[in-house]
FIDOSE-692366 format. One line per 4 residues: their letters; for each residue y, x, z of C-alpha. Coordinates in steps of 0.001 Angstrom, whole numbers. Layout:
a	Y:X:Z; ...
***
This chain:
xxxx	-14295:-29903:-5361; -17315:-29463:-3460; -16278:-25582:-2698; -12501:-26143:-2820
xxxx	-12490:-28435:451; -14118:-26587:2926; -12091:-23439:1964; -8700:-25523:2473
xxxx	-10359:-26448:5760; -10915:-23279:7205; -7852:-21591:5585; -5884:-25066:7815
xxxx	-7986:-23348:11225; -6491:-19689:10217; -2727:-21400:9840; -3356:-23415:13228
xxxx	-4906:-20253:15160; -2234:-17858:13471; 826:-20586:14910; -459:-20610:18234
xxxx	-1330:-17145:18387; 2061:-15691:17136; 3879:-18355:19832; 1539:-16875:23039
xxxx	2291:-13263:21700; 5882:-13364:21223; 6678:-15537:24593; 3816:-13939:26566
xxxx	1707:-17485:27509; 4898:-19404:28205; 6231:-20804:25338; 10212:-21296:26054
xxxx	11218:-24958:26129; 13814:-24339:23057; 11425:-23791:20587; 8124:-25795:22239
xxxx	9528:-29218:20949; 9865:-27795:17541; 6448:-26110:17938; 4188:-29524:16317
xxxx	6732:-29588:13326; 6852:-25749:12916; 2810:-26263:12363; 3140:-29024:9922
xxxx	5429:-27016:7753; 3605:-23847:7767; 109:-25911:7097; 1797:-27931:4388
xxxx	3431:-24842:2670; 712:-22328:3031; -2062:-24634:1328; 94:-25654:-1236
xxxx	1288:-22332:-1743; -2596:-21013:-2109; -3348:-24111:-4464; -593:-22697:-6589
xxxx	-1973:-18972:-6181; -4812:-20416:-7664; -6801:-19263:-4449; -9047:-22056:-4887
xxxx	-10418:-20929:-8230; -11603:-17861:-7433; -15759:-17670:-7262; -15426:-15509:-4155
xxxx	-19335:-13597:-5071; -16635:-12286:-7753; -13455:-11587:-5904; -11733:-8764:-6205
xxxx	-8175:-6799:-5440; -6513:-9270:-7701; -6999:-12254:-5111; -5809:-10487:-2235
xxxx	-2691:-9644:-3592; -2089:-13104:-4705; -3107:-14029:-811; -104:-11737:59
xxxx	2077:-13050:-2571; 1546:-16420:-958; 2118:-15771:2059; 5302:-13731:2099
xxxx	6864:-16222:326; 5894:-18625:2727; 7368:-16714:5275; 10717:-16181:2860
xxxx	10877:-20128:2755; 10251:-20942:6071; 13310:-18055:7402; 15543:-19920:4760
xxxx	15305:-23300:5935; 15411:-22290:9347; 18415:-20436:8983; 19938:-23421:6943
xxxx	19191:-25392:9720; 20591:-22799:12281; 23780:-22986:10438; 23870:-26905:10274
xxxx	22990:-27975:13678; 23544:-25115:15686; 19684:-24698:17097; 16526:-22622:15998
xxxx	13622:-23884:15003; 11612:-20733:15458; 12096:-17356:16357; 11993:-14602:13564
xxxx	9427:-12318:14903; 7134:-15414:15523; 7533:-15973:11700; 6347:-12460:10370
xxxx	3554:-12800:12915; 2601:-15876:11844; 2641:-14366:8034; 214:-11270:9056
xxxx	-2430:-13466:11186; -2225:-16032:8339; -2949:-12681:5936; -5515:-11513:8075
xxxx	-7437:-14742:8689; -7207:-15701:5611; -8401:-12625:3641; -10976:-11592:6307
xxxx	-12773:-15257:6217; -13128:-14814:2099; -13988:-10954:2514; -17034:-12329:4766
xxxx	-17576:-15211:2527; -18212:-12719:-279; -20502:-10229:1231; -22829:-12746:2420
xxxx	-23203:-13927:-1288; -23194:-10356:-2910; -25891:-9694:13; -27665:-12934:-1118
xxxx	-27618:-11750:-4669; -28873:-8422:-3461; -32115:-9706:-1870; -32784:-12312:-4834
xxxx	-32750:-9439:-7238; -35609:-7571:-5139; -38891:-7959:-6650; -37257:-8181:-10242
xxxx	-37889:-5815:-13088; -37276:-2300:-11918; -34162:-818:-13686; -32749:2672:-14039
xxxx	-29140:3218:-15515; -28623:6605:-16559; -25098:7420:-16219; -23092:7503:-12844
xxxx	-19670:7053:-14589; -17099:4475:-15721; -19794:2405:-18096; -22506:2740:-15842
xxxx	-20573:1080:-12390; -19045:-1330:-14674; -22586:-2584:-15708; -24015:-2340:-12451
xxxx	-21046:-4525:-11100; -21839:-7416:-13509; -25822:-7210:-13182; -25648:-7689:-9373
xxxx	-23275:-10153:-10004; -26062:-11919:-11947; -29224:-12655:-9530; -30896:-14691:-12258
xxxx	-30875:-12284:-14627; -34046:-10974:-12568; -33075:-7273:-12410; -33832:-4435:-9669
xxxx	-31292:-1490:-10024; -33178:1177:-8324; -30736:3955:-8970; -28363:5558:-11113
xxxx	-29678:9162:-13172; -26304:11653:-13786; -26099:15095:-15332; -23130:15571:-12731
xxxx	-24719:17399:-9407; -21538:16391:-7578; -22407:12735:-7676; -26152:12795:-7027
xxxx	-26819:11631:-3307; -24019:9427:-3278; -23890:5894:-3616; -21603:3170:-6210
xxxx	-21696:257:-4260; -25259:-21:-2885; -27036:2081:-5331; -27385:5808:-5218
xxxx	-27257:8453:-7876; -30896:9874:-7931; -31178:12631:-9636; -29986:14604:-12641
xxxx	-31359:12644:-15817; -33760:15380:-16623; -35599:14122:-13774; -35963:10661:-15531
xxxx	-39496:10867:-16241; -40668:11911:-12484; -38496:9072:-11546; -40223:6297:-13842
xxxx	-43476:7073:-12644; -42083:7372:-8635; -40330:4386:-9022; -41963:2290:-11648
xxxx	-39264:1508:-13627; -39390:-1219:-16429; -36576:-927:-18706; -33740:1844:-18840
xxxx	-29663:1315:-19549; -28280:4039:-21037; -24757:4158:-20455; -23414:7912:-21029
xxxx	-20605:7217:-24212; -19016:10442:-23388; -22087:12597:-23799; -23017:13996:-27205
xxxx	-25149:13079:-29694; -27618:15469:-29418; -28057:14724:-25874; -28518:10829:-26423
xxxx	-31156:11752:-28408; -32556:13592:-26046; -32520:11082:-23231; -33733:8393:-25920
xxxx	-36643:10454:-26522; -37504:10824:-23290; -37265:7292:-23147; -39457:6778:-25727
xxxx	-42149:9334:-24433; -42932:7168:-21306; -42837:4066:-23517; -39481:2202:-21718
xxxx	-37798:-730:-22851; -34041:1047:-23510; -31139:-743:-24025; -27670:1609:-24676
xxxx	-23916:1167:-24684; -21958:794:-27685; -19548:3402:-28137; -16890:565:-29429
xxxx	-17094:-1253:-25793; -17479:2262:-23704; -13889:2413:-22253; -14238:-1365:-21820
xxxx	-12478:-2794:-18449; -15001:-5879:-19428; -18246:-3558:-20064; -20775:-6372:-19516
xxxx	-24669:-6528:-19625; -23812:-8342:-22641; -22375:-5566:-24648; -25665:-3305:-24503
xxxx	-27178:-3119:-27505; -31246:-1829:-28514; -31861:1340:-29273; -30674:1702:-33660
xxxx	-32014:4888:-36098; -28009:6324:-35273; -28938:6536:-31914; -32453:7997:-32099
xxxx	-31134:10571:-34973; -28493:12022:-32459; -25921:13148:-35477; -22480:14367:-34177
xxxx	-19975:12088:-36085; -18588:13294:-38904; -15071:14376:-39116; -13537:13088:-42511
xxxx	-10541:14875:-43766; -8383:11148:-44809; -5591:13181:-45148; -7335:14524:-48326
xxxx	-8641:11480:-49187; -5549:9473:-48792; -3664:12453:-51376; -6571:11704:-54100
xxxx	-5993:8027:-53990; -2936:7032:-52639; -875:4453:-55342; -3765:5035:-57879
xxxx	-5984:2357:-59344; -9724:2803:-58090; -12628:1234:-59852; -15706:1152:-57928
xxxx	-18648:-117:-59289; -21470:-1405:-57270; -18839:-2446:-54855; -20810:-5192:-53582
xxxx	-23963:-2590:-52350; -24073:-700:-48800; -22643:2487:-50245; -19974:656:-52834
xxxx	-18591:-1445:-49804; -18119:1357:-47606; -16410:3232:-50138; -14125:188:-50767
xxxx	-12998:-43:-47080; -12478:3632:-46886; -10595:4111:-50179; -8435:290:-49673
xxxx	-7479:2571:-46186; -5929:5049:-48198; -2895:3133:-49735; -4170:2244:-53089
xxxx	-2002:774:-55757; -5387:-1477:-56161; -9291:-1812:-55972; -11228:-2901:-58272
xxxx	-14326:-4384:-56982; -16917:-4008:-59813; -20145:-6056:-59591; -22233:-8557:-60987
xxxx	-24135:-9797:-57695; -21367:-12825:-57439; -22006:-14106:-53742; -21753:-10525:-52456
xxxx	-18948:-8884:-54622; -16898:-12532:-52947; -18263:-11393:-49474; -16680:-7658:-50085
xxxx	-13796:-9137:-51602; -12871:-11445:-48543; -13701:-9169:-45671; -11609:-6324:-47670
xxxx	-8376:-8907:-48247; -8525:-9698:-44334; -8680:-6099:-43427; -5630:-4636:-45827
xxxx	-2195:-5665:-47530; -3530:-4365:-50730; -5876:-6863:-52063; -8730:-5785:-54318
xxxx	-9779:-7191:-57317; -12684:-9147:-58255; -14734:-8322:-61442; -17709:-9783:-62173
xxxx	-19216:-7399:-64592; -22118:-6208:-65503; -21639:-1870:-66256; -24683:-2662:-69192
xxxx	-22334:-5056:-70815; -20353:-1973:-73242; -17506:-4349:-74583; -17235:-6272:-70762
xxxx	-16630:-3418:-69149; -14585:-1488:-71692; -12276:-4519:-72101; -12289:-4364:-68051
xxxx	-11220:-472:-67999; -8648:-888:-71015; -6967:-3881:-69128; -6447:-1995:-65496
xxxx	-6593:1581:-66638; -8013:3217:-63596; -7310:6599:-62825; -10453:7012:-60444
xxxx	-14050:5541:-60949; -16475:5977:-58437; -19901:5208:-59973; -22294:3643:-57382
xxxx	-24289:1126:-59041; -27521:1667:-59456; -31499:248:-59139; -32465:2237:-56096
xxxx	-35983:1146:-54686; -38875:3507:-56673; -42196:980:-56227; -39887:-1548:-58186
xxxx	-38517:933:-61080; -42065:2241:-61566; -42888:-1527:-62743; -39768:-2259:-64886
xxxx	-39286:1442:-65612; -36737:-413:-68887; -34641:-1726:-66321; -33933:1346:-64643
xxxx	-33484:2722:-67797; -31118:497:-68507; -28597:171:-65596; -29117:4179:-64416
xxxx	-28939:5941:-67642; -27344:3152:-70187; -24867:1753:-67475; -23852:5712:-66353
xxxx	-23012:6454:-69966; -21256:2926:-70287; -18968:3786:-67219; -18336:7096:-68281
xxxx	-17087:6502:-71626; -14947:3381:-70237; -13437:5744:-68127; -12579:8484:-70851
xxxx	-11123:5850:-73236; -8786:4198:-70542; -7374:7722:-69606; -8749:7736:-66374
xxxx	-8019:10930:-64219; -11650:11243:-62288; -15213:10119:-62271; -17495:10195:-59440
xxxx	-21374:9527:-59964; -23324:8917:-56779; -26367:10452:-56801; -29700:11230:-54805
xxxx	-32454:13862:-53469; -34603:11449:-55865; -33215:13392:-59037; -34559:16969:-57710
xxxx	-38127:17114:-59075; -38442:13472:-60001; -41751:12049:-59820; -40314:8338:-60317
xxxx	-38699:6294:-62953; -35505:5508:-60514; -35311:9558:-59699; -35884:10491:-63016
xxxx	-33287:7982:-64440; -31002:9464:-61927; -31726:12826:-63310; -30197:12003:-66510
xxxx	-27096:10075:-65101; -26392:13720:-63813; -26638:15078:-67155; -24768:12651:-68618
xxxx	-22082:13131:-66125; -21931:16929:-66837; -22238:16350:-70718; -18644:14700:-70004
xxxx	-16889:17838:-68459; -15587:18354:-72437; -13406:15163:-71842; -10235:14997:-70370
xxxx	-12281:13492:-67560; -12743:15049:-63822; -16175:14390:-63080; -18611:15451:-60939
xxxx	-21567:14120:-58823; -22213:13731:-55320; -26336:14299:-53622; -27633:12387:-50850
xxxx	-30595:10981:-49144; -31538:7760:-47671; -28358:5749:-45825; -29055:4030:-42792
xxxx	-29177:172:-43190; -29042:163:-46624; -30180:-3253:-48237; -34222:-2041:-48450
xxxx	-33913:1178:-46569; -37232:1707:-44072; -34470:974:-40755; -33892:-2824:-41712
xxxx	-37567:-2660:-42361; -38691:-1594:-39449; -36509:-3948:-37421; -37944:-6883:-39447
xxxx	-41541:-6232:-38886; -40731:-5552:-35077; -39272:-8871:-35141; -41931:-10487:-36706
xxxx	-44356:-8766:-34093; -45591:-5780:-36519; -47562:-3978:-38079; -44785:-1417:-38787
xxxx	-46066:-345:-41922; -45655:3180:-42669; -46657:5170:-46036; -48095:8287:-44970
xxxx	-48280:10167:-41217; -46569:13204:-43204; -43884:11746:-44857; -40372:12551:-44427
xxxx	-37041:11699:-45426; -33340:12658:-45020; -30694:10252:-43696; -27353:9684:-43379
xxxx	-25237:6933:-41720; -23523:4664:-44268; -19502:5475:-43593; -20491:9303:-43369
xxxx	-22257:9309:-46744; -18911:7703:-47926; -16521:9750:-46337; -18306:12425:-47624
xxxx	-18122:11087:-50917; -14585:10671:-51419; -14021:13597:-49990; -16275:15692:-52215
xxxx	-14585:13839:-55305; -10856:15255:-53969; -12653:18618:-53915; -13742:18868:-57190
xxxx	-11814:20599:-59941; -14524:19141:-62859; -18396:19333:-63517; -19636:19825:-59785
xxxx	-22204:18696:-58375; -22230:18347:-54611; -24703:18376:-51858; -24330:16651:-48417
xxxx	-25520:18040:-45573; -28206:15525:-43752; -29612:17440:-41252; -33454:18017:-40638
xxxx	-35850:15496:-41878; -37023:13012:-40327; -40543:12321:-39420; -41343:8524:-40465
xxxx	-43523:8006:-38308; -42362:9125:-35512; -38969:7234:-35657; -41983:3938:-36246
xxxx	-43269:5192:-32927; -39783:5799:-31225; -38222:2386:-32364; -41424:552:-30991
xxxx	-41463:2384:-27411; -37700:1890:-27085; -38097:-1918:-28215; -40891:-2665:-25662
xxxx	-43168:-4475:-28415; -46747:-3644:-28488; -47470:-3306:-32454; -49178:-1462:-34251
xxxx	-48968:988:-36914; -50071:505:-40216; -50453:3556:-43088; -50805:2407:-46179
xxxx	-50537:5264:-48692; -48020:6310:-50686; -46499:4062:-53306; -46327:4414:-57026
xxxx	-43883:7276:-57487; -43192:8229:-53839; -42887:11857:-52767; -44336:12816:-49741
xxxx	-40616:14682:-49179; -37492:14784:-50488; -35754:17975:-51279; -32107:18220:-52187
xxxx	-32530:20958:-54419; -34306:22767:-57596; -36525:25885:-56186; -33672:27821:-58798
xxxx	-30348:26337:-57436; -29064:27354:-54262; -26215:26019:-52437; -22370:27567:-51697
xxxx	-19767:26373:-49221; -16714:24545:-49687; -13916:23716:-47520; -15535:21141:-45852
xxxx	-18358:22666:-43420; -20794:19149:-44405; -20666:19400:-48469; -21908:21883:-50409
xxxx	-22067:23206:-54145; -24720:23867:-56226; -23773:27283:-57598; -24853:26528:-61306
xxxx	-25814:23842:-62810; -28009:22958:-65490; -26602:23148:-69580; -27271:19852:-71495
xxxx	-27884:19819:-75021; -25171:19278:-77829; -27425:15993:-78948; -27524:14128:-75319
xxxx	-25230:11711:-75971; -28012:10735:-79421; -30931:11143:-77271; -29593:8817:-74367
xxxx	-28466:6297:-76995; -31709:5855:-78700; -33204:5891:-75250; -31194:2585:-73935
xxxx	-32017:1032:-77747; -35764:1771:-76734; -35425:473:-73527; -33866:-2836:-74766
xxxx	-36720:-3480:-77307; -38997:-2970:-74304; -40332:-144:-76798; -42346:2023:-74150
xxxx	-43463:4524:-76242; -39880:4975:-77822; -38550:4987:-74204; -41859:7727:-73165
xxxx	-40524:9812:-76274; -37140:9667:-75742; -37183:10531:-71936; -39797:13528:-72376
xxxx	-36834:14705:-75063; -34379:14521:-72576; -36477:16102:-69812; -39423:18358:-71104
xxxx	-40403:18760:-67643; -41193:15206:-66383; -44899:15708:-67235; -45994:12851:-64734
xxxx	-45003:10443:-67571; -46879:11852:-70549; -49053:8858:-70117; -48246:5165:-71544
xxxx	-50202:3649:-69024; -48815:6201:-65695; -45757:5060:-66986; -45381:1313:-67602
xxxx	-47961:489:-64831; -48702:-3553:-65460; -45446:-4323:-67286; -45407:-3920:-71256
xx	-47260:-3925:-74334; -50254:-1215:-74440
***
């Protein structure tokens, strides 16, 4: 009410000074006597209808710091049809009684002063407060947006609309040499952003908003590391808010692993996808894991006859299950199973007959295995086999076992145990069944993966702890690694196994480094060593396989694989009995039978660690 008042006061002044004004104008000074005893009422009734008109307008409500086209075309919406009521009843009253109230012209005039006044008192109103903003936010944290375009205006608009926020936009950075020198509101476009660094130290710049959606990946990176070189707090657009009418200051998010690996998205072929599983029954197990969710969105996208959602972690296989039911017509299928439990799961499979399986679950993190190497055992090698004979006896049409670099050259129980699941898969290619497996690395913000890691110990206020200043690793965003999947699986024709393409590997510590620079924390490093059964790096590949092309340009072949032995099937059985008996000797026997090669685990000790009888 407080602001409301005096703006109906001085919007009554504009209506009195527009009246009086449009009267001198139109009669030259001397008012003619038929319309000056009218004049007082003619006042009243354009003060009366204008303010009530502009109440209606909602003129009133607008914070004018804020004010934009929209309220001046609702002033002129007001005010011509003020004007269209005022002509009406005077020609109304024209017709009745014979006289005119007021003349025509002196109503239009009184309309465009009324405009004029009105909109020019408000235009002043709101550059004193944007000016007032504008000197409050000197002497605030220096800030550099990089990125003269759509985003970047948009942003800049709603941080000078914010004086408390305590920020100083210095200038805008743009790859565009047609736009550097010139100015978006009161800021100017400084340079090309491959200046940025020359700037920083010019300037003194605090913290940096990326806002460049548009430009690719690899050049993101490249600003990012920049960024990260001169040790700037760097904040970036999401791509989902981008073309945003409401971009805010809000909507910037820190700096994630996507963002520093600079990938190009991945183009999935769903038309594919959508031929492999469109009206089939798909069983994924693990669907309640980072990899076996993602699959389930992707593949319920595909027009499913249904999904089965295979799991026994109950909270999260009901957290998949809702999220997928709110996003699809087709609702999946809960079922609590455990893939160890042989008559659960076969009973499971013989009741829905699915026609494609896609094999996800699995222990994943290697210092854990090492210590309950029968549990790996267990779940990776029983729980494949398990699957994979479910799967044969229900008829299904397709198998698909996700794998990792892990199984190339394991020197861990979890890679090793992976190893096997990929000889148990190809032991099946004498079925009926279509199977094949799919190699990856490490997925980004994975349940355990370093990313999440990192995050939490930056939260916490460090150490990042890293293993080793060498190590490196491949990654792979998590609906990539799943679109890659299903689409590997409608490229097999039977006993493949695929490679994805990751990219170059990563440095560890470096991305440590990068994510603290970009976050502004001061932490510290920690290396720790290696942990038990770690690899310095991963490698996707034997030294004697070598990779072929297929028709999609990010998954490859292996060009041969490996022959298993007539007696797998006996050797992995009497494995799982060993491992069940917590028998570690059986379980050493049987797993140096299986794989000759894995001479890391010739010793009891190397391989049971604590755990387990001597």
């Amino acid at each position: 009410m407080s602001t409301v008042l005096p703006s109906i006061s001085l919007d009554a002044l504009v209506v009195l000074v527009a009246v009086l004004a449009a009267y001198l104008m139109r009669f030259e000074g001397a008012i003619s006597s038929q319309f000056s005893g009218y004049l007082i009422l003619v006042l009243v009734m354009f003060e009366v209808l204008f303010i009530v008109s502009f109440a209606i307008g909602r003129l009133y409500t607008h914070v004018l710091r804020y004010a934009g086209v929209g309220m001046y075309m609702s002033l002129a919406s007001c005010v011509v049809i003020v004007d269209a009521l005022v002509l009406g009843f005077d020609l109304m009253y024209t017709s009745l009684t014979g006289a005119r109230l007021v003349p025509i012209g002196v109503v239009i005039m009184i309309g465009v002063l009324t405009f004029i006044g009105a909109a020019a008192w408000r235009s002043t109103a709101r550059t004193a407060a944007y000016l007032g903003s504008s000197r409050s936010q000197r002497g605030g944290l220096k800030t550099l947006i990089i990125g003269a375009g759509d985003a970047g205006s948009l942003l800049l608009r709603d941080i000078q609309s914010q004086p408390d926020l305590g920020l100083e936009i210095v200038g805008f950075l743009d790859d565009d040499p047609r736009k550097i020198g010139r100015s978006i509101g009161s800021i100017t476009v400084l340079d090309n952003i491959d200046a940025l660094s020359t700037i920083v130290e010019k300037q003194k710049i605090g913290e940096v908003f990326v806002a460049i959606p548009s430009a690719s990946a690899n050049r993101r990176r490249e600003v990012l590391d920049i960024c990260a070189a001169e040790e700037l707090r760097t904040r970036v657009v999401a791509s989902p808010v981008a073309g945003s009418a409401g971009l805010r200051l809000a909507d910037l998010k820190s700096v994630s692993f996507e963002d520093l690996l600079g990938r190009e998205p991945v183009r999935i072929d769903t038309a594919r996808i959508t031929s492999q599983m469109r009206d089939k029954v798909v069983a994924i197990t693990g669907a309640a894991g980072s990899i076996g969710r993602e699959l389930a969105r992707q593949v319920i996208s595909a027009d499913p006859a249904r999904v089965l959602l295979v799991d026994i972690d109950e909270s999260r296989l009901y957290e998949t299950y809702l999220e997928l039911s709110a996003i699809s017509s087709t609702a999946p299928v809960m079922c609590l199973c455990d893939i160890r439990d042989t008559r659960r799961l076969n009973n499971l499979f013989m009741r829905e007959k699915p026609s494609v399986v896609l094999h996800s679950a699995a222990y994943k993190h290697v210092p854990m295995m090492e210590l309950v190497p029968e549990e790996a055992i267990r779940t990776n090698i029983g729980g494949t086999a398990n699957v994979i004979r479910s799967a044969i006896d229900c008829g299904a049409e397709r198998f698909v076992l996700i794998s990792t670099d892990k199984a190339v050259e394991p020197r861990n129980i979890m890679g090793l145990t992976k190893c096997v699941a990929e000889m148990i898969m190809l032991n099946a290619v004498q079925s009926d069944l279509d199977v094949c497996a799919v190699r990856f690395g490490n997925v980004l913000g994975s349940r355990g993966s370093v990313v999440p890691i990192f995050e939490e110990q930056i939260r916490r206020g460090g150490p990042l702890k890293v293993t080793h200043a060498d190590a490196t690793r491949y990654f792979m965003t998590i609906p990539e690694a799943a679109g890659l999947v299903l689409e590997a699986s409608a490229l097999s024709s039977g006993g493949e196994i695929f490679v994805l393409d990751m990219g170059e590997p990563v440095k560890i510590i470096e991305l440590a480094r990068k994510m603290i620079a970009l976050n502004d924390c001061r932490v510290s490093i920690d290396v720790i060593g290696l942990r038990p059964g770690e690899k310095l790096h991963e490698v996707l590949t034997y030294e004697h396989e070598s990779l072929v092309t297929t028709a999609s340009d990010r998954i490859l072949r292996l060009d041969a694989v490996q022959t298993v032995g007539v007696d797998l099937a006996e050797q992995v059985e009497h494995l799982v009995e060993a491992a069940q008996g917590d028998d570690y000797r059986e379980m050493l026997e049987a797993l140096l039978a299986i794989v000759p090669s894995a001479t890391w685990v010739r010793g009891i000790d190397a391989f049971k660690g604590a755990q387990g009888p001597s």
